[in-house]
N, CA and C atoms as a LAMMPS dump frame, in Angstrom:
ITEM: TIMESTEP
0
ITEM: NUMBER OF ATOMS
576
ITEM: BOX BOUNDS ff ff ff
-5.0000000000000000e+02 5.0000000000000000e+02
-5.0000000000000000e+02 5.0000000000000000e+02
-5.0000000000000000e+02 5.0000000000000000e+02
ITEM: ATOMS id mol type element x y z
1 1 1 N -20.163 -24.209 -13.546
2 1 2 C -20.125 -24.452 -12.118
3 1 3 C -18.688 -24.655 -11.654
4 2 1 N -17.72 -25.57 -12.561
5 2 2 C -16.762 -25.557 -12.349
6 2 3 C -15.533 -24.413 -12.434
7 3 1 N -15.916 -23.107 -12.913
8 3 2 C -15.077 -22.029 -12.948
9 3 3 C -15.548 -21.328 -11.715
10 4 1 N -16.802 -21.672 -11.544
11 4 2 C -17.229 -20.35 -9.726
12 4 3 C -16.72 -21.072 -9.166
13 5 1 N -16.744 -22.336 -9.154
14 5 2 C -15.748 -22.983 -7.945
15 5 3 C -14.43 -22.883 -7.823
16 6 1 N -13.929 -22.596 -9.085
17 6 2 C -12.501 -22.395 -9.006
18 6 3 C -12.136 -20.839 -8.527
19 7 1 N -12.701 -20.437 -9.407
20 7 2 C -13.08 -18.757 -8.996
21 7 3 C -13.168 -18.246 -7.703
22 8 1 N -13.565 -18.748 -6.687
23 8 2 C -14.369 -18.515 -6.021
24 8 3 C -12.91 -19.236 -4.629
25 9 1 N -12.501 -20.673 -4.817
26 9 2 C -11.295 -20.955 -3.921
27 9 3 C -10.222 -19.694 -4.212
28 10 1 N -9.788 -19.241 -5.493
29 10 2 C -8.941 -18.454 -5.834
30 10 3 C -8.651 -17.239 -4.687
31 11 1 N -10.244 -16.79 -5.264
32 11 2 C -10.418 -15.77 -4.223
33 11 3 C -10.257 -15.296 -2.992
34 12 1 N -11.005 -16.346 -2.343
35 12 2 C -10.96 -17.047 -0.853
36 12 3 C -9.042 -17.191 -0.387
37 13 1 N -8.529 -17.572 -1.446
38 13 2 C -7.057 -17.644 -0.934
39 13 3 C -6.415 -16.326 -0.537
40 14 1 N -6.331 -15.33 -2.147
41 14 2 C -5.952 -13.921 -2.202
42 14 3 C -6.732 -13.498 -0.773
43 15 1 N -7.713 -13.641 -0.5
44 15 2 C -8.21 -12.814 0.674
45 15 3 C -7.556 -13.085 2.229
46 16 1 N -7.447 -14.102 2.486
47 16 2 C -6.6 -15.049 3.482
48 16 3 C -5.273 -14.937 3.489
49 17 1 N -4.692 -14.824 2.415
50 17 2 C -3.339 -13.919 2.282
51 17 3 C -2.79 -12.272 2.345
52 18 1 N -3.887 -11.735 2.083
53 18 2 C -3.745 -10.619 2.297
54 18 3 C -4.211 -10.321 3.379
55 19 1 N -5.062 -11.123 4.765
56 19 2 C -5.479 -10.817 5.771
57 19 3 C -4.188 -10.801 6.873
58 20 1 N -3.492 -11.586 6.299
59 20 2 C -2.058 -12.038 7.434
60 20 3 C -1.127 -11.255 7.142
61 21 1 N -1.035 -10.628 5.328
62 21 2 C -0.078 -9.594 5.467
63 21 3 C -1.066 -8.242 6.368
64 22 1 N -1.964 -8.186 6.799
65 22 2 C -2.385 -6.919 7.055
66 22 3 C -2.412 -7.162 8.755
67 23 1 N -2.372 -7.741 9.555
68 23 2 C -1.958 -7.819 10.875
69 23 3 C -0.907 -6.874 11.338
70 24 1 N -1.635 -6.681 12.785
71 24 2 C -0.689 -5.465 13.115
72 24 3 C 0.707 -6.457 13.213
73 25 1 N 2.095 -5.07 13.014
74 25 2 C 3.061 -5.947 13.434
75 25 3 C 3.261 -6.786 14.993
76 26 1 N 2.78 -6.342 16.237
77 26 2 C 3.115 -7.404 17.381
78 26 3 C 2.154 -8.18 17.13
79 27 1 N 1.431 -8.496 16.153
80 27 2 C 0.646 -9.949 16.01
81 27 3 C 1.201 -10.972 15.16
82 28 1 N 2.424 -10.351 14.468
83 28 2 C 2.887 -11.321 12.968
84 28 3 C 4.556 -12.237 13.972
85 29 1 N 4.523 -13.431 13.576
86 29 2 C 5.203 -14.082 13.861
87 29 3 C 6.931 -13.826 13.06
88 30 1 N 8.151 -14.807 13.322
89 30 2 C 9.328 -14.35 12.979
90 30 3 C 9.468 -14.238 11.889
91 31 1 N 8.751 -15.122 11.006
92 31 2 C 8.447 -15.414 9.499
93 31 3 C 8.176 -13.911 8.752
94 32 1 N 6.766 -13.626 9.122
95 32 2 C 6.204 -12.438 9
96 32 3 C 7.127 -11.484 8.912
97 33 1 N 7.388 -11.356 10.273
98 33 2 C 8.658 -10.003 10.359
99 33 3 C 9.652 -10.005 9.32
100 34 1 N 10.586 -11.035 9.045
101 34 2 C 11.112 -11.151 7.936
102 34 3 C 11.133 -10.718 6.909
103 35 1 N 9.702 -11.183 6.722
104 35 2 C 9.328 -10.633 4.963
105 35 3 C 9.255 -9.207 4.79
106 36 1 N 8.404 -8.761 6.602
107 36 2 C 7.772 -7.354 6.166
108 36 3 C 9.556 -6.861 6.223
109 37 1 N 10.237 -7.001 6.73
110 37 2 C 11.408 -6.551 6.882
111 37 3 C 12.612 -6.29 5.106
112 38 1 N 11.864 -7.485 4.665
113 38 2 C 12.423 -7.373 3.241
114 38 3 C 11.78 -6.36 2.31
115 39 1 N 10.104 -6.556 2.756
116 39 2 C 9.37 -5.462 1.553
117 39 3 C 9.752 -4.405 1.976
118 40 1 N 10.006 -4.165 3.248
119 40 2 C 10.385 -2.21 3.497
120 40 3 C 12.345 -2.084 3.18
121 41 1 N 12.587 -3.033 3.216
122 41 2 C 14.32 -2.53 2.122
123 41 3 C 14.284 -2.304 0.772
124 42 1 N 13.237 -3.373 0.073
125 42 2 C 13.112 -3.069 -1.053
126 42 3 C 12.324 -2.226 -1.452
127 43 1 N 11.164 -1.395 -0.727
128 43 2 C 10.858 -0.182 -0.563
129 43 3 C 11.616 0.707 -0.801
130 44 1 N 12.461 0.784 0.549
131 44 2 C 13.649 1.81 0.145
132 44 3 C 14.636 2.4 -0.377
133 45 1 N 14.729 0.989 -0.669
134 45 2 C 15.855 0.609 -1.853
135 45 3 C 15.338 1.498 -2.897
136 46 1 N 13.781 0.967 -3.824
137 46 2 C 13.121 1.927 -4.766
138 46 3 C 12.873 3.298 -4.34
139 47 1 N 12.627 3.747 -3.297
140 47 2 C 12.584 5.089 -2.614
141 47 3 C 13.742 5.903 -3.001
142 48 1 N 15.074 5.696 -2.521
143 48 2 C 16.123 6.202 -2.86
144 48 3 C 16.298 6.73 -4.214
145 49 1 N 16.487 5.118 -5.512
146 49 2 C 16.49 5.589 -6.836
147 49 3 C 15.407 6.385 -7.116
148 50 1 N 14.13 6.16 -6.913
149 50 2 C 13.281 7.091 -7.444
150 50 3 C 13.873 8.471 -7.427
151 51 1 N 13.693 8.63 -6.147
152 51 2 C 13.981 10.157 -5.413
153 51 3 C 15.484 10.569 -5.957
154 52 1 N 16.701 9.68 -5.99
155 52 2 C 17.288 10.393 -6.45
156 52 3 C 17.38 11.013 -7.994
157 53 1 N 16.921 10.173 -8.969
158 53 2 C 16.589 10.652 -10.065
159 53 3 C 15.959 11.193 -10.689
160 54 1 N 14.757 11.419 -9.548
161 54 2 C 13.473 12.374 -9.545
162 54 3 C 14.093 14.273 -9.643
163 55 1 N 14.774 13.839 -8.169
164 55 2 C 15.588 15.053 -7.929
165 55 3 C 16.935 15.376 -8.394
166 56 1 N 17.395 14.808 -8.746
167 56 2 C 18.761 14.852 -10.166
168 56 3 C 19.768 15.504 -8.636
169 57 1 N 19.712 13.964 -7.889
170 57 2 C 20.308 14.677 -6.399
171 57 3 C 22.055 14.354 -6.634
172 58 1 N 23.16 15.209 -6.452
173 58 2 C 24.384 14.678 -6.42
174 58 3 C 24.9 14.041 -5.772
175 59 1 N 25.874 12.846 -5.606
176 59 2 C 26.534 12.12 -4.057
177 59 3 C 26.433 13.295 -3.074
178 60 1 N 26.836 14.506 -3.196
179 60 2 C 27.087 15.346 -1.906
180 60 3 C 25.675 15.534 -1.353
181 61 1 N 24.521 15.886 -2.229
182 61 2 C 23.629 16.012 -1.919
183 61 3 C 23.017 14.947 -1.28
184 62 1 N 23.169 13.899 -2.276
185 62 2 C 22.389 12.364 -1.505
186 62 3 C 22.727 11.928 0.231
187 63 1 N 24.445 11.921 -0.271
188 63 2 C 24.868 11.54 1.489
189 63 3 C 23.928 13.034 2.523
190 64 1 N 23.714 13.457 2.691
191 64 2 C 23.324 14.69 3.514
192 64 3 C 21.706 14.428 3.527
193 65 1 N 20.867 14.59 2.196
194 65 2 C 19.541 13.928 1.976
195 65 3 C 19.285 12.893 2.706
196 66 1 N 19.512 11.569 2.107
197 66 2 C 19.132 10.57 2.799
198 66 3 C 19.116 10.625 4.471
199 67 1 N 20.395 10.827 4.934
200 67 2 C 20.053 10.26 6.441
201 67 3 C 19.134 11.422 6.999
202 68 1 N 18.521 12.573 6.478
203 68 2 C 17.366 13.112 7.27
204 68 3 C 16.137 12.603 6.941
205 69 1 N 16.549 12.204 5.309
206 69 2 C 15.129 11.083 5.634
207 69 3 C 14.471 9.991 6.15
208 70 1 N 15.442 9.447 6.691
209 70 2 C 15.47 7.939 7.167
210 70 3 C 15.362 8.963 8.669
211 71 1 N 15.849 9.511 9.511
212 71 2 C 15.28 10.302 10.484
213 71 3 C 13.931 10.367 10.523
214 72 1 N 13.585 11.33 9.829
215 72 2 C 12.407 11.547 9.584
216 72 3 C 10.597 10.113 9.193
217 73 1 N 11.549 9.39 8.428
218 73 2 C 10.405 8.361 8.396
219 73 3 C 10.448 7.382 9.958
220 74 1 N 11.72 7.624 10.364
221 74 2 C 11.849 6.495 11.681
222 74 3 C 10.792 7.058 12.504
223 75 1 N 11.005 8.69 12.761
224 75 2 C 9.887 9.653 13.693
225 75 3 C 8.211 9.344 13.308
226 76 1 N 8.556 9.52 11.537
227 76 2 C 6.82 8.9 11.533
228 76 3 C 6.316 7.734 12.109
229 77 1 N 7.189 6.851 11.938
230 77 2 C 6.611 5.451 12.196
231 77 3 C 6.474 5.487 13.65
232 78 1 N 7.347 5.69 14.241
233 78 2 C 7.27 5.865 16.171
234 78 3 C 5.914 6.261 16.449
235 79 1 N 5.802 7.67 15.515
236 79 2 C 4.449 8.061 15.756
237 79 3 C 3.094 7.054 15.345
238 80 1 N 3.177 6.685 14.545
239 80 2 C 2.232 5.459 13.632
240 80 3 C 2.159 4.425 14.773
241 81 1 N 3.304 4.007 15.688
242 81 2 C 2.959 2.898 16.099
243 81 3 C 2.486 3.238 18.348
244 82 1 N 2.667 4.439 18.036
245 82 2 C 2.082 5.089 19.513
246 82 3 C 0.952 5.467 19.483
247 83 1 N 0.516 5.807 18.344
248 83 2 C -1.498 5.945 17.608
249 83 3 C -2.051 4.647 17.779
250 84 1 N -1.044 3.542 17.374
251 84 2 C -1.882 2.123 17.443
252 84 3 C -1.447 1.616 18.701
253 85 1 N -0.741 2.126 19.618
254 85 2 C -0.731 1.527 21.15
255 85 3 C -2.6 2.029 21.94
256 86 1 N -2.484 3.382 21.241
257 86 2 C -3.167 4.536 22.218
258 86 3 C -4.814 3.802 21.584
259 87 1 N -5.001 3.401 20.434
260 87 2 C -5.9 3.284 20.086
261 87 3 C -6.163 1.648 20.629
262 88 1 N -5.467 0.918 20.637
263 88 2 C -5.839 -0.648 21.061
264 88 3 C -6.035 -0.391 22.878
265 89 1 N -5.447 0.551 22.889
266 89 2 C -5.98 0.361 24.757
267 89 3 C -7.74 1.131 24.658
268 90 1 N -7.739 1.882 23.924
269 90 2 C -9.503 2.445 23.817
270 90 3 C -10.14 1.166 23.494
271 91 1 N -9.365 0.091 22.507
272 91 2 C -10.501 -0.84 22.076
273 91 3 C -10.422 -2.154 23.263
274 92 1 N -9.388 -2.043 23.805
275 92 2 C -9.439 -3.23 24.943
276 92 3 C -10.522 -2.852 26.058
277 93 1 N -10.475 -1.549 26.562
278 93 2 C -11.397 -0.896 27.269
279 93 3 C -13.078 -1 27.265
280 94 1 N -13.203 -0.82 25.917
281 94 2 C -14.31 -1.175 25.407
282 94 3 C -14.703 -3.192 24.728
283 95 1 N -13.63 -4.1 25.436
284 95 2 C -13.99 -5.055 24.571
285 95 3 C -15.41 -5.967 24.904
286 96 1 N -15.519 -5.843 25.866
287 96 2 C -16.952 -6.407 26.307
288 96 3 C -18.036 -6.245 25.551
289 97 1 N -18.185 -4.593 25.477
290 97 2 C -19.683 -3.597 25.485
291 97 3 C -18.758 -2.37 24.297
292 98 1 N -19.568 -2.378 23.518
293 98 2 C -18.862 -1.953 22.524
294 98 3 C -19.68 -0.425 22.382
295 99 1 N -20.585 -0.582 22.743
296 99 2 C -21.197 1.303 23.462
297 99 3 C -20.527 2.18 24.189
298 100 1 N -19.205 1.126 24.678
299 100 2 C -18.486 1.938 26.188
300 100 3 C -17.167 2.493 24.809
301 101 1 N -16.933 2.125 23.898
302 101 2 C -15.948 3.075 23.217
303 101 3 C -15.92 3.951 23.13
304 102 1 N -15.046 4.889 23.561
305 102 2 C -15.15 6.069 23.346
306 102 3 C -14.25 6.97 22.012
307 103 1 N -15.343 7.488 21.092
308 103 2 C -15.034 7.357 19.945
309 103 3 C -14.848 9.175 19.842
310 104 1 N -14.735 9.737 20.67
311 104 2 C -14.494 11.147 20.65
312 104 3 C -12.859 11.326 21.26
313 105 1 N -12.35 10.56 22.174
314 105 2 C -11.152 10.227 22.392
315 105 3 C -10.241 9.46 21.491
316 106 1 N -10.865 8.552 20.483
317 106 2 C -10.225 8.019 19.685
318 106 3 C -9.865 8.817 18.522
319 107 1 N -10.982 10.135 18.523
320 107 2 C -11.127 11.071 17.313
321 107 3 C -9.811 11.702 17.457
322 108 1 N -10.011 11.919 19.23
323 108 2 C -8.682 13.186 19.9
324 108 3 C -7.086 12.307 19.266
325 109 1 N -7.185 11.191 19.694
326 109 2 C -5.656 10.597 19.276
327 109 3 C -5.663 10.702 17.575
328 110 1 N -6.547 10.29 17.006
329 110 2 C -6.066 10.355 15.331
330 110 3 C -5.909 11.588 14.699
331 111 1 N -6.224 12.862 15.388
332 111 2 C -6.064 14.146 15.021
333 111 3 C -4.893 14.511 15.333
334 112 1 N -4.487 14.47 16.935
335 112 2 C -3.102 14.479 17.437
336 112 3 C -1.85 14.256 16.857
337 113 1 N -2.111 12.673 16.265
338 113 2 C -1.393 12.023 15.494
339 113 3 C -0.812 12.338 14.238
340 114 1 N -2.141 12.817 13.259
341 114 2 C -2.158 13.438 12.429
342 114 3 C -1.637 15.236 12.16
343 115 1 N -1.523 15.839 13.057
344 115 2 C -0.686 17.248 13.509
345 115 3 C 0.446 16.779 13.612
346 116 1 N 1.128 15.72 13.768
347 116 2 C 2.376 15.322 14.76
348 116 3 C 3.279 15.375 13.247
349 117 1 N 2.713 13.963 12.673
350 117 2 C 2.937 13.815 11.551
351 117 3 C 3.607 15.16 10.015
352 118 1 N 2.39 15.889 10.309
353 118 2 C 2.358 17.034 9.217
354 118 3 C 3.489 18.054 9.951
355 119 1 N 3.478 18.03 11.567
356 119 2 C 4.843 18.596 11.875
357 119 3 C 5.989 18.403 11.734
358 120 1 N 6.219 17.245 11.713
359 120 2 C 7.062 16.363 11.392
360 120 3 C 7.871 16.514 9.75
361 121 1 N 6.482 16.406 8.875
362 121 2 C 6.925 16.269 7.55
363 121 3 C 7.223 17.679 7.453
364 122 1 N 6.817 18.709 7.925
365 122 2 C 7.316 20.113 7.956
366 122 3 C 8.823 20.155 8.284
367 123 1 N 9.368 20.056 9.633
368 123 2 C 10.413 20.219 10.071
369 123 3 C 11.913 19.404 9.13
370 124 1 N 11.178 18.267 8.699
371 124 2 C 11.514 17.596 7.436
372 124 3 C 12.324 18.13 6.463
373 125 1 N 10.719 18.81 5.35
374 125 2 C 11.25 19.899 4.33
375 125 3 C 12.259 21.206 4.305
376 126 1 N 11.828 21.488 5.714
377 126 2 C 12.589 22.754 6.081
378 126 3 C 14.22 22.546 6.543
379 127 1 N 14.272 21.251 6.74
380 127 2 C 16.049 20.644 7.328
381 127 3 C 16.423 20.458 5.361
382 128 1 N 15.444 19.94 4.667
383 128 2 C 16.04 19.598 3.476
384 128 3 C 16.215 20.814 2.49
385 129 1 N 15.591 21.779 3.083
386 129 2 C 15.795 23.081 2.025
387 129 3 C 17.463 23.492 2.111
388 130 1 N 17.746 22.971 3.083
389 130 2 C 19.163 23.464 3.836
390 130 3 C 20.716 22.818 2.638
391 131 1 N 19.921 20.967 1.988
392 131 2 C 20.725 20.409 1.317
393 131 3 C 20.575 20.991 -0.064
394 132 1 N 19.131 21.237 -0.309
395 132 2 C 18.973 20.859 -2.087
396 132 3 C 18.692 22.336 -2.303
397 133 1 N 18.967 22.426 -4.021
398 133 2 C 18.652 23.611 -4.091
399 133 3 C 17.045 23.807 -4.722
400 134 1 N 16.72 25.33 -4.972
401 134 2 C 15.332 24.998 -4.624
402 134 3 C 14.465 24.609 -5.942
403 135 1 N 14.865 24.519 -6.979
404 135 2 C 14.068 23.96 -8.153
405 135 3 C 14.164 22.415 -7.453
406 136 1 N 15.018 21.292 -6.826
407 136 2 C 14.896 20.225 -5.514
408 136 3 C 14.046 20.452 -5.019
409 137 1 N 14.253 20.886 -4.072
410 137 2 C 13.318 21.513 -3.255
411 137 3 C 12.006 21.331 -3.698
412 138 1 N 11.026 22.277 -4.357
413 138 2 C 10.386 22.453 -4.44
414 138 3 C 9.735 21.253 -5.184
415 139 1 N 9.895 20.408 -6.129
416 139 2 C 10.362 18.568 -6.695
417 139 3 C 9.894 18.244 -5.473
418 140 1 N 10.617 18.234 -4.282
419 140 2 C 10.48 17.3 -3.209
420 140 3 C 8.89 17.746 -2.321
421 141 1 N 8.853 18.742 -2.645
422 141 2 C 7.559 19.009 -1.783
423 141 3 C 6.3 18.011 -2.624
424 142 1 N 6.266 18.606 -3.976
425 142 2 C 5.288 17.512 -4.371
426 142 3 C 5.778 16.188 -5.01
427 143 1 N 6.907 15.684 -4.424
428 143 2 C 7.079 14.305 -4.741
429 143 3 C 6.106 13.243 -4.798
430 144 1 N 5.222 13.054 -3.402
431 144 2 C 4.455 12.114 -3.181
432 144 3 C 3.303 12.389 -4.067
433 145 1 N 2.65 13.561 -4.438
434 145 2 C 1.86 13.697 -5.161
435 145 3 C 2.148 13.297 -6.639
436 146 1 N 3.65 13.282 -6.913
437 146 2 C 3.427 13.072 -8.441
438 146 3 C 3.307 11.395 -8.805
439 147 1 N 4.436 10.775 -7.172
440 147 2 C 4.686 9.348 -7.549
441 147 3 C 3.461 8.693 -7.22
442 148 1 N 2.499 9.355 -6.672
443 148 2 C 0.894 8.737 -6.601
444 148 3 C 0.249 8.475 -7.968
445 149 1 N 0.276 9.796 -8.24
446 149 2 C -0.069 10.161 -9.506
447 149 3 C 0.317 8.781 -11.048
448 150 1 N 1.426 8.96 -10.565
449 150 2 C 2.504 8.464 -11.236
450 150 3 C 1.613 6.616 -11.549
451 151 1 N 1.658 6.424 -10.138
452 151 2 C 1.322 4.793 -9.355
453 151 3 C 0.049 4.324 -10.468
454 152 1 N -0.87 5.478 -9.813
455 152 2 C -2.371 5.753 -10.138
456 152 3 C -2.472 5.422 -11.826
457 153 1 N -1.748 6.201 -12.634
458 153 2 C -1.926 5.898 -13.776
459 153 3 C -1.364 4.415 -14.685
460 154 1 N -0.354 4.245 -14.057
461 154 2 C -0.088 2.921 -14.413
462 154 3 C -0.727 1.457 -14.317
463 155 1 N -1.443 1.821 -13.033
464 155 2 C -2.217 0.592 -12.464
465 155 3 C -3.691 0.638 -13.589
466 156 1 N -3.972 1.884 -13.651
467 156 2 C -5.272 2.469 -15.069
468 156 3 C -4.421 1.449 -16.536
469 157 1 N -3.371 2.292 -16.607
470 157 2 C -3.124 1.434 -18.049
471 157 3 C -2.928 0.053 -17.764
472 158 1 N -2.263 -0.789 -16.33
473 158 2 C -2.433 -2.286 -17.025
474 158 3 C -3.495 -2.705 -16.674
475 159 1 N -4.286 -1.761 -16.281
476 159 2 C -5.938 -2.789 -15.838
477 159 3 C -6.453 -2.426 -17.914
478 160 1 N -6.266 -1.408 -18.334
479 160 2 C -6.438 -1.544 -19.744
480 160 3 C -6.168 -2.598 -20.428
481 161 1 N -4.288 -2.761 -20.36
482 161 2 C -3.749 -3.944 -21.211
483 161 3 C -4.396 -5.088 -20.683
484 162 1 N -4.862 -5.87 -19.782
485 162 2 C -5.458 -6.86 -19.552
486 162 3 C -6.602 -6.869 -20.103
487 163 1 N -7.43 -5.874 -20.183
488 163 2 C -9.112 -5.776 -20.631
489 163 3 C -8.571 -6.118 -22.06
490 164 1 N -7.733 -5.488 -22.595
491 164 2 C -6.903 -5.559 -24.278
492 164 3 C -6.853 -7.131 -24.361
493 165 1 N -6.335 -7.577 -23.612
494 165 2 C -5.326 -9.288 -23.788
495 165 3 C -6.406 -10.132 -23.619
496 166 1 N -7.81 -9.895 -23.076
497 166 2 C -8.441 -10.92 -22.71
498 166 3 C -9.851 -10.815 -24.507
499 167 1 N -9.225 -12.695 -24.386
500 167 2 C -10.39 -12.782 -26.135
501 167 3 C -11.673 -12.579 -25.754
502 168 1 N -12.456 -12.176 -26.903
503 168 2 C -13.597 -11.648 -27.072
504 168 3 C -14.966 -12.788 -26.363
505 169 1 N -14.553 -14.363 -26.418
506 169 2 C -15.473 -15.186 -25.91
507 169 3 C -15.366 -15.237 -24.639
508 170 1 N -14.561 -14.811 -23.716
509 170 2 C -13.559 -15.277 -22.246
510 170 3 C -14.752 -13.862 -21.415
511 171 1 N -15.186 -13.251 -22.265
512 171 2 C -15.752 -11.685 -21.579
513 171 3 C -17.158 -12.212 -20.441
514 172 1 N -17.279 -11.74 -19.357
515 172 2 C -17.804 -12.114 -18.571
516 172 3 C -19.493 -12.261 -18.799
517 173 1 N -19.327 -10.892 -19.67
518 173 2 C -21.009 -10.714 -20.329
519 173 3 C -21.459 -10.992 -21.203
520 174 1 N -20.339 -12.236 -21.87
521 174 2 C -20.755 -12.672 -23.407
522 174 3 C -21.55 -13.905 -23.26
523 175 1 N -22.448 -13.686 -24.05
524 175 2 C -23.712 -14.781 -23.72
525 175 3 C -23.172 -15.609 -24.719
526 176 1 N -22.127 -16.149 -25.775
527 176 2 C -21.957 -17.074 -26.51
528 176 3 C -21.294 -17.726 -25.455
529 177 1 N -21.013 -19.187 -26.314
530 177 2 C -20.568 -20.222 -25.795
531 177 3 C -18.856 -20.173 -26.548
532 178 1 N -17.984 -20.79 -25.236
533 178 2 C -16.685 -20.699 -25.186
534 178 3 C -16.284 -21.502 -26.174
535 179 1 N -14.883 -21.23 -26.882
536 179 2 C -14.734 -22.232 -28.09
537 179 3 C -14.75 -23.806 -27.455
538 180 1 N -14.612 -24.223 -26.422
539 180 2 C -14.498 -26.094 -26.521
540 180 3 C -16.007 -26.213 -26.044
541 181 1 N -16.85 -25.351 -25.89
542 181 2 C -18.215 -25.678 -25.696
543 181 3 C -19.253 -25.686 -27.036
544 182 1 N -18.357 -24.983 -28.115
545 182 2 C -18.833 -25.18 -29.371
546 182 3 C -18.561 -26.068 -30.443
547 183 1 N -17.186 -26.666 -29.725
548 183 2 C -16.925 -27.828 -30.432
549 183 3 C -17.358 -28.926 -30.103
550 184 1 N -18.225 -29.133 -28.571
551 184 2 C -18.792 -30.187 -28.333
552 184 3 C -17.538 -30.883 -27.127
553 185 1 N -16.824 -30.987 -27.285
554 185 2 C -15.564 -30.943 -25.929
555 185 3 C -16.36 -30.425 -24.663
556 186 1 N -15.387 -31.233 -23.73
557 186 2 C -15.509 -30.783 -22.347
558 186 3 C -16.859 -31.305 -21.693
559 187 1 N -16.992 -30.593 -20.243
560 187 2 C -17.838 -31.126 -19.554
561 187 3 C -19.41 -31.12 -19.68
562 188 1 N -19.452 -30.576 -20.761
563 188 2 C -21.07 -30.412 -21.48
564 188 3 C -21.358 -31.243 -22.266
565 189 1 N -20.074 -32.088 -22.744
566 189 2 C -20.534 -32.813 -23.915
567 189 3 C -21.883 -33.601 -23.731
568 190 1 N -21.951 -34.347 -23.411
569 190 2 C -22.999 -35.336 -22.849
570 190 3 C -24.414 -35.016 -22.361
571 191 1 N -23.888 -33.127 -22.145
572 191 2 C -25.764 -33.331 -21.729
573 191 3 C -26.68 -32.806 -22.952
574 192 1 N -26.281 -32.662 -24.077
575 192 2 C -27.073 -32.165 -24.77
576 192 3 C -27.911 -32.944 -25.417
């Protein structure tokens, strides 16, 4: 009883914490901003090295690279955050009576959005074909796919190494009793 309870506040916390990092940004206070302000340098910060060593990019190349990318992600985000203007005025509209949303207009902006975007990342590639050469190039087109990829498998192997690290009595479906419950220790002692 005493581990679901612990279990169970744990949880309740992680969830409550991750609810406040997930607020739109004009809802997060100076604090907030801050931080999110730190995780997206150190984002980029890792963005850069990745990418440049991904792409075996030279200083000449990098100085020229980078600032169209930082262009380019500034344009996405503008766009990202004119989807969530366009979409909170559909949901203010509708806040009363939630039948009155109109969810075929909301369809129209996330499609819009989504063209804008893929134009965007187009006009992108095609300014960067201009720096890198094209064995680059072509690296950079499926970048995001590999560092997904990349993400994806790592998070697989340490959810492994943990399943590895955790002892054989600790297992959620093991019907034996934990070693201080077999030694008679702990909060069971007494009722047997």
């Amino acid at each position: 009883m005493r581990k679901i309870l612990i279990a169970s506040l744990l949880i309740t916390g992680l969830f409550a914490q991750d609810r406040g990092e997930r607020q739109r940004p004009e809802q997060r206070g100076p604090e907030d901003q801050k931080k999110q302000e730190q995780r997206d340098n150190r984002k980029q910060v890792w963005l850069v090295a990745t990418q440049t060593e991904h792409l075996k990019l030279t200083p000449e190349q990098a100085e020229k690279f980078f600032p169209l990318q930082r262009e380019y992600h500034a344009k996405v985000e503008e766009l990202k955050k004119g989807h969530r203007t366009r979409l909170s005025r559909l949901r203010t509209a509708a806040k009363d009576d939630r039948s009155k949303f109109d969810a075929d207009a909301a369809l129209k902006v996330q499609m819009s959005v989504k063209r804008a975007m893929l134009d965007e990342h187009e006009k992108f590639l095609n300014s960067a074909k201009n720096v890198l050469e094209k064995d680059q190039w072509v690296k950079l087109i499926y970048f995001e796919d590999t560092i997904r990829k990349k993400m994806s498998e790592g998070a697989k192997n340490k959810q492994q190494d943990m399943k590895k690290m955790r002892p054989n009595n600790h297992r959620p479906d093991s019907k034996s009793k934990s070693g201080w419950q077999q030694r008679g220790r702990g909060p069971m002692r007494g009722t047997r």
